[in-house]
N, C-alpha and C positions, 0 to 999 in steps of 0.2 A: 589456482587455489579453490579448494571446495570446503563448503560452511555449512552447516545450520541455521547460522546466528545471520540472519543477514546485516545486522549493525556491527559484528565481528569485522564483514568483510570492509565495509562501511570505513569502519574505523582502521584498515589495511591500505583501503585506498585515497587516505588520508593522511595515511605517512609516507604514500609514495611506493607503496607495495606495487601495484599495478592497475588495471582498470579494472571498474566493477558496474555491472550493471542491477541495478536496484530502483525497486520502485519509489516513487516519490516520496510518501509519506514516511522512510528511512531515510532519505540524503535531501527532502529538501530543505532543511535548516543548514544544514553542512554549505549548499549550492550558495545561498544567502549570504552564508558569511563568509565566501567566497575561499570555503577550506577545498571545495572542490569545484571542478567544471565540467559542465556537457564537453563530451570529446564530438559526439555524433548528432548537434541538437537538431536535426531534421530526424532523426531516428527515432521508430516508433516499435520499442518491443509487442510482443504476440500479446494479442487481449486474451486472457483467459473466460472462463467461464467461473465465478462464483456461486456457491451455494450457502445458504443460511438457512439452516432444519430449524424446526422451531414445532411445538405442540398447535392446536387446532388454535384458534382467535378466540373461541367460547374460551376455555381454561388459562390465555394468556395471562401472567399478571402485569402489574403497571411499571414492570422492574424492567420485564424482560422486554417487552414492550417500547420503552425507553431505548434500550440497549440495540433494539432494531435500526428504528429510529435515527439512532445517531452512526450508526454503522451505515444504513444507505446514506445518511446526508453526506458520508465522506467518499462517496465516490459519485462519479460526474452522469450526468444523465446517461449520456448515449454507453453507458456502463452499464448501468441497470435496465436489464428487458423487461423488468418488472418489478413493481416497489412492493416491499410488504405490508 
């Protein structure tokens, strides 16, 4: 099965649809309340490369700024090559 929605799928392999792989921050409440389980828990999907475009730091406001902020705190260091 293919999706856009990755909570679609999420919520597919919740009813017992099939396996799904998805990143944490979609299934790890699911995993918790043990609606799902690691099939592969030594398995380690492809790290990708993230990007966050953003205007220069002179013209940042304190909005967007914020938004950065809390978008690096949620991913793990050895994730980020470099913090904004």
């Amino acid at each position: 099965m293919g999706c856009e929605a990755m909570t679609t799928i999420r919520d597919a392999a919740i009813d017992g649809l099939g396996v799904a792989i998805l990143p944490d921050h979609v299934c790890l409440e699911a995993l918790e309340a043990g609606h799902l389980v690691r099939v592969l828990p030594a398995w380690r999907g492809f790290q990708g490369i993230v990007h966050l475009v953003f205007t220069t730091r002179r013209g940042l406001s304190p909005a967007v700024r914020a938004l950065i902020d809390h978008l690096a705190a949620g991913f793990p260091r050895d994730v980020l090559s470099k913090r904004a």
